[in-house]
C-alpha positions as CSV (number, residue, x, y, z in Angstrom):
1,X,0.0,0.0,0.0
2,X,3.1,2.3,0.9
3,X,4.6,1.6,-2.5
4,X,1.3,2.2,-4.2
5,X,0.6,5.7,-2.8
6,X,4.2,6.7,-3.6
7,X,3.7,5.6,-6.7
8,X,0.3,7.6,-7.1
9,X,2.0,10.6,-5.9
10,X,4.9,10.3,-8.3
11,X,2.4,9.9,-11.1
12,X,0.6,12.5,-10.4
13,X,2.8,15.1,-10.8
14,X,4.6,13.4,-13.9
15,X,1.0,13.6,-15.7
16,X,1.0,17.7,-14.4
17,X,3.7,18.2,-15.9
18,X,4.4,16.3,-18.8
19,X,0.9,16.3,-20.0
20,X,0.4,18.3,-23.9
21,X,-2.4,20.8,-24.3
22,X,-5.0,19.0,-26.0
23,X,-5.7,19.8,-29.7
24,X,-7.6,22.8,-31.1
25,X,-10.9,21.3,-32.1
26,X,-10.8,24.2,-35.2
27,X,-7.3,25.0,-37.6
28,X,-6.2,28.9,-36.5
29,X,-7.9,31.1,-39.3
30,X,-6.9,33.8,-37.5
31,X,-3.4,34.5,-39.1
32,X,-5.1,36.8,-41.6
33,X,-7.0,39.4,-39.4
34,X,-5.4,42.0,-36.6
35,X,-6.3,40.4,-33.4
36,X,-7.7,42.9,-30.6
37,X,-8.0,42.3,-26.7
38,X,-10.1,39.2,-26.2
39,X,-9.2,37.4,-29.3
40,X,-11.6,39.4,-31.4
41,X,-10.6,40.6,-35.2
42,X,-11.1,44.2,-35.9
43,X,-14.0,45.1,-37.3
44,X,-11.7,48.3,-39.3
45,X,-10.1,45.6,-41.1
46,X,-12.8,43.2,-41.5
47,X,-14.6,45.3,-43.6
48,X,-11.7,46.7,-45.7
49,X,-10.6,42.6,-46.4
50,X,-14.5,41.9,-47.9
51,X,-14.6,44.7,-49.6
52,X,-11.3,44.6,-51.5
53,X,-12.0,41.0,-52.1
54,X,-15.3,41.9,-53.7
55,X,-13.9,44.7,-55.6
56,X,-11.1,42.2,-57.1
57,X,-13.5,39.1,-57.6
58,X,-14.7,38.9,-61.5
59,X,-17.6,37.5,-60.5
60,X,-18.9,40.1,-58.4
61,X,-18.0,42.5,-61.5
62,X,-20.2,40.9,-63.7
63,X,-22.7,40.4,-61.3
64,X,-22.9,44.2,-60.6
65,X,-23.1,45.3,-64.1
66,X,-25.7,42.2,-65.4
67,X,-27.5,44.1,-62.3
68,X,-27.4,47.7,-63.4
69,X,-28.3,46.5,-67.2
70,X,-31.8,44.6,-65.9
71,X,-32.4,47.5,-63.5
72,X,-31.9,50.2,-66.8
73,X,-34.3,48.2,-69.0
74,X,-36.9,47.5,-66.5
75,X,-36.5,51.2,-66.5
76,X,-36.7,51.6,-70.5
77,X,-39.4,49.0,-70.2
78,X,-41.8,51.8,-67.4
79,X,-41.2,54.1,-70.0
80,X,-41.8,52.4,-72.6
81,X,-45.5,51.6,-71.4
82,X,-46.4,54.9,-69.8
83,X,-45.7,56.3,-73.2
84,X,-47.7,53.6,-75.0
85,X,-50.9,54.2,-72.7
86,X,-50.6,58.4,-71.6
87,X,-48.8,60.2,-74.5
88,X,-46.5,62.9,-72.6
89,X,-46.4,65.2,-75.2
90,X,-50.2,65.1,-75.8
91,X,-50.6,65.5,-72.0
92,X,-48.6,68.6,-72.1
93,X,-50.7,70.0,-74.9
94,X,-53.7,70.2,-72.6
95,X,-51.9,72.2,-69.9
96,X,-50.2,74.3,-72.4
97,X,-52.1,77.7,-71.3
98,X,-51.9,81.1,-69.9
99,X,-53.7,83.6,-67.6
100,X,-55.3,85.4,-70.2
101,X,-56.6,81.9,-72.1
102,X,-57.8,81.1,-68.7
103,X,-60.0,84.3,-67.9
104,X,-61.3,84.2,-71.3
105,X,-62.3,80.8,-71.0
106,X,-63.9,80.9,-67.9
107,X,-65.8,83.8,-69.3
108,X,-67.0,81.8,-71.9
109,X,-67.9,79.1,-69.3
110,X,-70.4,81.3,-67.5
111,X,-71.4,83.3,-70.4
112,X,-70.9,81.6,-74.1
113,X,-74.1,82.8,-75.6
114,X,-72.7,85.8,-77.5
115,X,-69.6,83.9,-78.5
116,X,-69.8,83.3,-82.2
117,X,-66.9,81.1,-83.7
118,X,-66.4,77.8,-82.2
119,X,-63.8,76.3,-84.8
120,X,-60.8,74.4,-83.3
121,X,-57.8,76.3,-85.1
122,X,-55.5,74.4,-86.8
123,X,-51.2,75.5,-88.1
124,X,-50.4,73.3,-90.6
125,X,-52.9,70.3,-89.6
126,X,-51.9,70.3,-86.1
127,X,-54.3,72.1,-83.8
128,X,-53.2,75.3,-81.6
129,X,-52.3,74.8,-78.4
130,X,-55.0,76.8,-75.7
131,X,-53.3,79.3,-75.2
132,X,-53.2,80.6,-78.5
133,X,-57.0,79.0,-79.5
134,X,-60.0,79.9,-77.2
135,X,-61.9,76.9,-78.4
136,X,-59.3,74.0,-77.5
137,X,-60.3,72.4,-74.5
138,X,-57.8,72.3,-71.6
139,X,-57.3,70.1,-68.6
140,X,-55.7,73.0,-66.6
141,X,-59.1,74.7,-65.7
142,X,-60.7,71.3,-65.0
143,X,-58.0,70.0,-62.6
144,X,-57.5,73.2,-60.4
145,X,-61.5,73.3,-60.2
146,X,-61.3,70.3,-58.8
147,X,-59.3,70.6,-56.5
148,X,-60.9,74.3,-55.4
149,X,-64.4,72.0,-56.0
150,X,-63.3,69.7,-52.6
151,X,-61.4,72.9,-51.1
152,X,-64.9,74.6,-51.0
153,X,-66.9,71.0,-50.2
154,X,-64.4,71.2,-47.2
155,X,-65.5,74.3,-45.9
156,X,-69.1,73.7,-46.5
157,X,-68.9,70.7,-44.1
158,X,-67.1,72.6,-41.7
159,X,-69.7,75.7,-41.9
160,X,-72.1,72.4,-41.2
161,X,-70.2,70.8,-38.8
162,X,-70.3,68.0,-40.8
163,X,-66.6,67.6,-41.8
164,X,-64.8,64.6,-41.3
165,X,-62.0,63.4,-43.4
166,X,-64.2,60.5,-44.4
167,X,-67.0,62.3,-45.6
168,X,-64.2,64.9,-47.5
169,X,-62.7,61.8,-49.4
170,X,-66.2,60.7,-50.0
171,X,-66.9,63.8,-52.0
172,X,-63.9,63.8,-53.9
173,X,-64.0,60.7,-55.0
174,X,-67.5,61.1,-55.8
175,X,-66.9,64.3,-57.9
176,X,-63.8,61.9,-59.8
177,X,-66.0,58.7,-60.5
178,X,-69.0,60.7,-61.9
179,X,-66.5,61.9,-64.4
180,X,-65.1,58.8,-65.2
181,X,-68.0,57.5,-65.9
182,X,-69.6,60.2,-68.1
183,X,-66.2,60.1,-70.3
184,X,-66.5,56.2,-70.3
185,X,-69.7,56.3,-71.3
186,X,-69.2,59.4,-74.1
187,X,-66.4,56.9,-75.5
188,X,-69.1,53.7,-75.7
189,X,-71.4,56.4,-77.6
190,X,-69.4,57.3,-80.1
191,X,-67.9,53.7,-80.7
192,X,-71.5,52.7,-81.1
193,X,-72.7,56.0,-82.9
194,X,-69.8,54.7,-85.4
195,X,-68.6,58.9,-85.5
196,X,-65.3,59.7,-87.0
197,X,-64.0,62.3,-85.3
198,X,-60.4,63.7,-83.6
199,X,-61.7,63.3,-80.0
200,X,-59.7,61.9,-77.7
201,X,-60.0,60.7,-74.0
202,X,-58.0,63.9,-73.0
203,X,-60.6,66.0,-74.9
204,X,-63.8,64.5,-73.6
205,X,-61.8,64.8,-69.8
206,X,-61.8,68.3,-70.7
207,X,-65.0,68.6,-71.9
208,X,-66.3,66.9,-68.8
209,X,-64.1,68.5,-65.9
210,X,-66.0,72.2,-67.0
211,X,-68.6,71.1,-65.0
212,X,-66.7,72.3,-61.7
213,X,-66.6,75.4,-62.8
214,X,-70.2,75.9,-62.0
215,X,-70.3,73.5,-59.0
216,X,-67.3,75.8,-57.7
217,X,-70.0,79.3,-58.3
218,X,-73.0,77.4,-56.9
219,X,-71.9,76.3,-53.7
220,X,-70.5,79.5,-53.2
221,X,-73.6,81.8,-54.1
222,X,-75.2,78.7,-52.0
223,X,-73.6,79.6,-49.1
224,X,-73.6,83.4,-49.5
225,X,-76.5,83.8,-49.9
226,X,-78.5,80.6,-49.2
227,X,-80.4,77.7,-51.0
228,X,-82.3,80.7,-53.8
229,X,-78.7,82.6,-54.9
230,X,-77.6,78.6,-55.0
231,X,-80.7,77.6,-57.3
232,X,-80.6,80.6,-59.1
233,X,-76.6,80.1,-60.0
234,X,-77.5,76.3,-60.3
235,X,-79.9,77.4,-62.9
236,X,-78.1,79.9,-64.9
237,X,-74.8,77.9,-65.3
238,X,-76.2,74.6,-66.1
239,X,-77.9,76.1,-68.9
240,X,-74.4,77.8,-69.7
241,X,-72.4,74.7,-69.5
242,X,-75.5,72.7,-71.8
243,X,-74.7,75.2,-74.2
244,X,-71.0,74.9,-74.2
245,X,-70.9,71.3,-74.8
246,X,-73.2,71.3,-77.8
247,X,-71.7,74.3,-79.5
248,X,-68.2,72.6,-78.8
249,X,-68.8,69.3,-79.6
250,X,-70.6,70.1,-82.8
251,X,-68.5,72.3,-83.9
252,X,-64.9,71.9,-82.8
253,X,-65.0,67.9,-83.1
254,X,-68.1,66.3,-84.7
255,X,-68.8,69.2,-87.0
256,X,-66.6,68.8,-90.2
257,X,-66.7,64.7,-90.5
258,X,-70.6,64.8,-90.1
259,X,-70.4,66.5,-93.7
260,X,-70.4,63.4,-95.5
261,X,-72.5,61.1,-93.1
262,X,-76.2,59.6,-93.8
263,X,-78.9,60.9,-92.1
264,X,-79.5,58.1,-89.3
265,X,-75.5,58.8,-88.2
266,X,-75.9,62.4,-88.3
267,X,-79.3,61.9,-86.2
268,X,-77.3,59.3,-83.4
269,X,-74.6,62.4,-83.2
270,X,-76.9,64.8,-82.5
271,X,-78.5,63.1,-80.0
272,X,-75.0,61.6,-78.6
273,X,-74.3,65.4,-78.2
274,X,-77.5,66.3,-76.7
275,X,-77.1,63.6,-73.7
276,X,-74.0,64.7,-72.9
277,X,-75.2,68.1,-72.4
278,X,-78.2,67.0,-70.4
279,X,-76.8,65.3,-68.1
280,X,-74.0,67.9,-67.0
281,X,-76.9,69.8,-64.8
282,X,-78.4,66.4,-63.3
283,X,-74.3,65.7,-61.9
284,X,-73.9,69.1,-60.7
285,X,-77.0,68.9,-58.7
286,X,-76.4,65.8,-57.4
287,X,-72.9,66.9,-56.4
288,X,-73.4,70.2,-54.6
289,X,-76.6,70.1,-53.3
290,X,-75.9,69.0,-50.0
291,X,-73.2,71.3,-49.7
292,X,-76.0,73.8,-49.1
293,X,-78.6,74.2,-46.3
């Protein structure tokens, strides 16, 4: 027993100090990287070995540029089909006005009885832009009517104590889809009424947005001067705005290919026209009225 403790003892401290540190259980990476306190690689030079090895690597080169060239024709692409369903430059034609086309024409809008020609002009087959041509329609005057149109609606309801922004987005985008749907339905006429003519969407838009002109004077006389200055206003430029649209329509877009048309197309025009104009007191009505009380 003596010998085997001695021989324990003796052991023990051979195997303390002879023993080897056991094996890493990973290979040193490390060599590579500027160690830090705590083993840790800095993060400075971390960042500066990635990205000089992505810089360097030919794959990440042409996998950069095959990503800019897709990103440039989706881009093309966008374009490409914004131009093919809103034409830019016609867009720019409707909004091509100035102050003094739009106090005339809003002059004509409440009072177009004593106007006498109503002939789109034309340079060289290309129609004059507004500024330049009282009887081209415009999308400037619509759009800003608009907008002053729920401006006003806005203040009604608050006179009312009836604003909310639900009920303010409600008007608006009732004021929008009535429009929508009167252009929609002008376009289904005159596919059916088989008429020729230069009209486009942009010009029936334009055609159609006038109408805020006298739901912007109604609803203000309305609330001026109560619900008679807003019937009496109501009254005066509907009948105005009826007499626009026919005297435009007829004349500045329907009026020369109708020339050479039979009697039963030249009928389904007229009475194409005569709807449209009809109806432009029915929407205004419906749209301002209880703006008023």
């Amino acid at each position: 027993m003596a010998y085997h403790s001695g021989y324990g003892a003796h052991g023990s401290k051979h195997r303390a100090r002879a023993a080897p540190d056991p094996p890493p259980l990973f290979d040193d990476t490390s060599g590579g990287y500027s160690s830090q306190p705590g083993g840790y690689p800095a993060p400075a030079a971390d960042v500066a070995f990635n990205v000089n090895h992505l810089l360097g690597d030919p794959m990440a080169n042409v996998a950069m540029a095959y990503g800019s060239s897709i990103a440039s024709h989706g881009k093309d692409m966008v374009h490409k089909e914004l131009h093919r369903f809103v034409s830019v430059n016609k867009l720019k034609y409707f909004f091509a006005v100035d102050t003094a086309y739009v106090a005339k024409k809003l002059g004509l809008l409440v009072f177009p009885y004593t106007h006498q020609n109503w002939e789109v002009q034309y340079s060289r087959d290309v129609p004059l832009p507004p500024r330049q041509d009282l009887n081209a329609p415009d999308l400037y005057i619509p759009t800003m009517a608009f907008i002053t149109y729920v401006l006003l609606a806005g203040m009604a309801l608050g006179i009312q104590k009836r604003f909310s922004p639900e009920v303010l987005g409600l008007c608006a985008s009732t004021a929008l889809a009535w429009v929508v749907m009167e252009v929609l339905a002008l376009l289904l006429g005159l596919y059916l009424a088989t008429v020729r003519s230069d009209l486009s969407t942009f010009h029936l838009l334009a055609y159609s947005g006038y109408k805020y002109v006298g739901m912007i004077l109604s609803v203000l006389t309305g609330l001026l001067f109560g619900s008679n200055g807003y019937y009496v206003v109501l009254a005066w430029t509907s009948s105005a705005l009826m007499y626009f649209i026919v005297r435009s329509l007829r004349t500045a877009a329907l009026g020369p290919d109708s020339m050479g048309r039979s009697v039963p197309g030249q009928r389904l025009q007229l009475y194409l026209t005569l709807g449209a104009a009809a109806f432009q007191p029915l929407i205004i009505y419906w749209l301002t009225f209880h703006l008023v009380r």
